[in-house]
N, C-alpha and C positions, 0 to 999 in steps of 0.2 A: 565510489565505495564498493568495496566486491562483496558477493553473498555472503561469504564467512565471517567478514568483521562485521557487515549487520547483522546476522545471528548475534555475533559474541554481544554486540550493543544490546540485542533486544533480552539478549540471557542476565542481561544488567538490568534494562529497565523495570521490565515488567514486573520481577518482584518487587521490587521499590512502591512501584504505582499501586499493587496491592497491598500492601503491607498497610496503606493511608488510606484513611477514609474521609479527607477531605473533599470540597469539591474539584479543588484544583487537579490533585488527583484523579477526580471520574474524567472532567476535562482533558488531562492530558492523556490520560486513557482511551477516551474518544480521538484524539488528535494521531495517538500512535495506533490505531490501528487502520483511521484512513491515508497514514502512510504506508501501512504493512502494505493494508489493498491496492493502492496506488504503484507499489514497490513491484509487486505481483502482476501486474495486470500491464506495468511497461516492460515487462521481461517477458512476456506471455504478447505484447506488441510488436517487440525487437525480433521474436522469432517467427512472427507471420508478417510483418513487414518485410524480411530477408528472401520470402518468397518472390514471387511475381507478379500474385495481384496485390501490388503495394498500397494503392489509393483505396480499394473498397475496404482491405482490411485495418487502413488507418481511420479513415473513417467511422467502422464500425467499434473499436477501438474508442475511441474519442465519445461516442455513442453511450457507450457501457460507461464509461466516466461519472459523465453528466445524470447517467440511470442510476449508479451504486450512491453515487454523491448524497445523494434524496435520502434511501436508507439509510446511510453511516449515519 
């Protein structure tokens, strides 16, 4: 999926998900934004893996994961 049509997707979702004030709602609220994060942080992987210290920076990558996972 390219960045633009996940914009467009998210320019759908999110007022949806607010509009409702169900739970399922907070829920899938929480769920779309540990994709956002997720979305950002492989994109922000892909271009420090392209470098040349591939291993430390995927690792550290992978890292950060398992750290935001906690928060979200």
């Amino acid at each position: 999926m390219s960045l633009k049509s996940s914009n467009n997707l998210l320019a759908i979702i999110i007022p949806a998900l607010r509009s409702s004030n169900n739970l399922l709602s907070i829920v899938s609220h929480e769920f779309l934004l540990n994709v956002i994060f997720l979305h950002k942080l492989s994109l922000l992987s892909f271009l420090f893996t392209s470098t040349n210290s591939e291993s430390s920076l995927t690792i550290w990558t992978i890292e950060s994961i398992r750290t935001w996972r906690i928060f979200l």
